[in-house]
C-alpha positions in Angstrom: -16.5 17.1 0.0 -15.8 14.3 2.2 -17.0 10.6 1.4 -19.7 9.3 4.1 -19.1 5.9 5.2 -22.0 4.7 3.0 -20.5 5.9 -0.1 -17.4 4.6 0.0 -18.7 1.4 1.2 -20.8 1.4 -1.9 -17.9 2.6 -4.3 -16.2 -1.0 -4.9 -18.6 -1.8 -7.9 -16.4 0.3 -10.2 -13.4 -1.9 -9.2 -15.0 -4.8 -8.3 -12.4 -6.9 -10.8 -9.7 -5.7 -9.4 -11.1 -6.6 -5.6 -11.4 -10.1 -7.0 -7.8 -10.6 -8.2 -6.0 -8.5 -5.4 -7.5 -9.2 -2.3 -6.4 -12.3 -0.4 -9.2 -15.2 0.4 -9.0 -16.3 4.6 -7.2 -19.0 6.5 -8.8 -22.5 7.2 -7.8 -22.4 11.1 -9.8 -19.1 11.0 -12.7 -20.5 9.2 -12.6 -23.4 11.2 -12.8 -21.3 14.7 -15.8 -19.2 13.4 -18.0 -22.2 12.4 -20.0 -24.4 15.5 -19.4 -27.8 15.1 -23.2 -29.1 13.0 -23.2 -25.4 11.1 -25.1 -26.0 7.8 -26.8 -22.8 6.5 -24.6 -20.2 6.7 -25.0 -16.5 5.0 -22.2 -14.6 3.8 -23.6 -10.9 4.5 -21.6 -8.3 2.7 -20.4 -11.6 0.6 -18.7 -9.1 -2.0 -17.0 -11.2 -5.0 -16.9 -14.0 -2.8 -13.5 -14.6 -1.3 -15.0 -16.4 2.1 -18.1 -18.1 0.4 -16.0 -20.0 -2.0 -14.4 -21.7 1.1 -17.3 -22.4 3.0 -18.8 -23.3 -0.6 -15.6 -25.6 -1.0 -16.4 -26.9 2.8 -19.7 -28.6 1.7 -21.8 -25.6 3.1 -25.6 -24.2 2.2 -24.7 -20.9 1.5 -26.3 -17.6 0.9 -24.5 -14.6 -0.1 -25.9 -10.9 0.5 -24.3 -8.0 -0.6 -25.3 -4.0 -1.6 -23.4 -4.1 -5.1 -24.7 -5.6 -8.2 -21.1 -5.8 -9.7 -19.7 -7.4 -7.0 -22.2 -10.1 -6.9 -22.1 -10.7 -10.5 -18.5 -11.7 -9.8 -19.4 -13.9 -7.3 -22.8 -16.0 -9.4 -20.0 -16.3 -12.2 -17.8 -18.8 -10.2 -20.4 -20.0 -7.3 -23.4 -20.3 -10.1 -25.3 -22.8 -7.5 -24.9 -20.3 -4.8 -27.8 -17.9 -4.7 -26.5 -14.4 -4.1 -29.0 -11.7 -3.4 -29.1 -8.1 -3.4 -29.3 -6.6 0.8 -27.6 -5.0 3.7 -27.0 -5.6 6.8 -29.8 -3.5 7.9 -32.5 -5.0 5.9 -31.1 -9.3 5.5 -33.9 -10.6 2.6 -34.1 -13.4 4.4 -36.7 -15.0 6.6 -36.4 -15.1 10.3 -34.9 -18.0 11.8 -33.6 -19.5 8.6 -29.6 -19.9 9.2 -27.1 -21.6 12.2 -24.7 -19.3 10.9 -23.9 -15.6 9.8 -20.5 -14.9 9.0 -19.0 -11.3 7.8 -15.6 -10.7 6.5 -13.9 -7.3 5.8 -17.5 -5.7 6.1 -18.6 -5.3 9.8 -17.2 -1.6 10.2 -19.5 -0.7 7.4 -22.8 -1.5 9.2 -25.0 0.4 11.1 -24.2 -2.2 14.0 -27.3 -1.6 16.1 -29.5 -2.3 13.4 -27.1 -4.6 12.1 -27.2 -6.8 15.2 -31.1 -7.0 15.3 -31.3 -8.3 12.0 -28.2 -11.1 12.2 -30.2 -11.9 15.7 -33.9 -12.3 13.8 -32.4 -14.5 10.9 -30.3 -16.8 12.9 -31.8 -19.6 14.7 -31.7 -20.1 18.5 -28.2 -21.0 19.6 -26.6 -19.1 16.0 -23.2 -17.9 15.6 -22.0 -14.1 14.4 -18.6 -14.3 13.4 -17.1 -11.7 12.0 -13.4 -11.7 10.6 -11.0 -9.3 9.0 -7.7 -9.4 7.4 -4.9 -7.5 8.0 -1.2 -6.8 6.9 1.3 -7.6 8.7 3.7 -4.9 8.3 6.6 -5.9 10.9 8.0 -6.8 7.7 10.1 -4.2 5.9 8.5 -4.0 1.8 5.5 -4.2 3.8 5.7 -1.8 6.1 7.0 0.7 3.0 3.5 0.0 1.5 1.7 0.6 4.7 3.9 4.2 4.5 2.4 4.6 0.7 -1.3 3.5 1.2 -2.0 4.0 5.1 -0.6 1.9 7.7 -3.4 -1.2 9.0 -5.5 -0.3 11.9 -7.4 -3.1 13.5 -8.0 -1.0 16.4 -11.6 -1.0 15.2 -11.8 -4.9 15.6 -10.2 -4.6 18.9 -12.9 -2.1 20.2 -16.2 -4.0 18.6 -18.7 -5.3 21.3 -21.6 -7.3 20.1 -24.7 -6.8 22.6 -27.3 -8.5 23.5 -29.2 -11.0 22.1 -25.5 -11.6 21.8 -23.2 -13.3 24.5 -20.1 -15.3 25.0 -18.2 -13.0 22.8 -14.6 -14.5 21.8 -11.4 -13.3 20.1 -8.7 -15.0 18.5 -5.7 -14.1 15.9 -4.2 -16.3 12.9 -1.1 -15.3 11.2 -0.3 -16.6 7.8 0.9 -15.7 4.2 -0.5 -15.3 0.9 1.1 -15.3 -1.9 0.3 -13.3 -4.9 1.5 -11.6 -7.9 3.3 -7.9 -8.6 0.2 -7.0 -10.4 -2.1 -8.2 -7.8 -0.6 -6.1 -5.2 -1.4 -3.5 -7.3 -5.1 -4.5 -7.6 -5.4 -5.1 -4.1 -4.7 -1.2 -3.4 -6.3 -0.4 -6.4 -9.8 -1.7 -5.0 -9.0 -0.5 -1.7 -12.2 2.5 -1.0 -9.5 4.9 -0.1 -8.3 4.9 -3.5 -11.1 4.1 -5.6 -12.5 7.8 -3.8 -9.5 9.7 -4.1 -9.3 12.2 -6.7 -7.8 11.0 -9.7 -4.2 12.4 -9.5 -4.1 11.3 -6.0 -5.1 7.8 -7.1 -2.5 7.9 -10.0 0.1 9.0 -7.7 -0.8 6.3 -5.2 -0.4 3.2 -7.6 2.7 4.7 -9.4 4.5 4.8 -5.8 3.6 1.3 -5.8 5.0 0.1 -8.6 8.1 2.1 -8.0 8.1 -0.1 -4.6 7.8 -3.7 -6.6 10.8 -2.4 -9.1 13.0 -0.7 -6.5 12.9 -2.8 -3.2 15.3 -5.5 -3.1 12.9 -7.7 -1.7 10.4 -7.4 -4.4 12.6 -6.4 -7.6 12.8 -8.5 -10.6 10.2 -11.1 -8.4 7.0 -12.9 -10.0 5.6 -13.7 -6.9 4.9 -11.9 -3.3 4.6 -13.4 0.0 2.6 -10.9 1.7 2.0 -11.8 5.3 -1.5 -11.0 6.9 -2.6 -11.0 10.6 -6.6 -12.3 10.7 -8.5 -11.1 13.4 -11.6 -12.6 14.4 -14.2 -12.2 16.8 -17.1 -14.5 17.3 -20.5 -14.2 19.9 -23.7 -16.9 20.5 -27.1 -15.7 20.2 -28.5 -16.3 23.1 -31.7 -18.2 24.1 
């Protein structure tokens, strides 16, 4: 049986550590060009362990955080404690209407219902608000990282590319920031370990998927005998004004 979209976007709990040590956090020039100058509330929706709220946390920022899984948010409370962090969806934001300047979503948008998910980002933002949403990708122009890419699934952000946000929505904008991260041979692994392709897969496929990848970080010269990556990621983000 295939996995709906909702399940898998609900299956990260069971490997919600592993999201938190492998996945990379996002650029400041990103975060910067997503947040209106005067932005003070902001919510995180689909906040997951964190990665983006601890930099707009870090930035001096009221933050919310709303996400569907438990585990993931339990992450999250243990290193942003002050932060409150609430169980919700995109399609239902507990939060009160008109209460934030900002929502942002990372990694998360392609999950939502978006037509219900726009109504509700319009009804909690105030007058003037800011969607941004932002993803990260690999850059796999690189060879090790392109040999991943032919282990796990190459990137795609041909979703990003073809995402419209409608009205209430206007003055939609795009932009792209290229940078590295730099992580560890057994954080790679965590990052496709918590990946919902693999944390669905059957269990042989998902055995077979990480040994491949460790054969990569012992075999390729680039990676062999290293204790630290440099994994380079594309950002794509996209940004729209609510109108009125």
């Amino acid at each position: 049986m295939t996995e709906s979209r909702p399940d898998r976007s609900l299956s990260f709990g069971s490997e919600a550590a592993a999201y938190e040590r492998g996945r990379p956090s996002y650029p400041p020039e990103a975060i910067d060009w997503l947040l209106p100058p005067g932005t003070r509330d902001v919510l995180d929706l689909g906040a997951g362990t964190g990665k983006l709220t601890t930099r707009l946390v870090e930035r001096g920022l009221d933050v919310v955080a709303v996400d569907p899984i438990a585990e993931m948010l339990e992450l999250l409370s243990s290193a942003l404690p002050d932060t409150p962090a609430l169980l919700g969806t995109a399609e239902q934001i507990p939060l009160p209407d008109n209460s934030v300047d900002t929502v942002l979503v990372a990694q998360a948008w392609h999950w939502f219902d978006p037509e219900r998910a726009v109504a509700e980002v319009a009804r909690v933002l105030r007058p003037g608000g800011r969607l941004g949403l932002v993803w990260n990708t690999r850059d796999e122009r690189l060879g090790w990282v392109k040999d991943l890419g032919n282990i796990i699934g190459h990137e795609n952000d041909r979703f990003s590319e073809q995402v419209s946000l409608p009205a209430p929505f206007a003055d939609l904008a795009r932009r792209r920031v290229e940078w590295t991260n730099y992580l560890t041979p057994q954080a790679l692994i965590d990052l496709v370990a918590s990946r919902s392709y693999c944390i669905t897969s059957p269990a042989e496929v998902r055995t077979r998927t990480l040994d491949q990848v460790r054969e990569l970080l012992a075999t390729h010269p680039a990676l062999a005998n290293s204790s630290g990556l440099a994994l380079p990621y594309i950002t794509v983000c996209i940004r729209a004004t609510l109108d009125g």
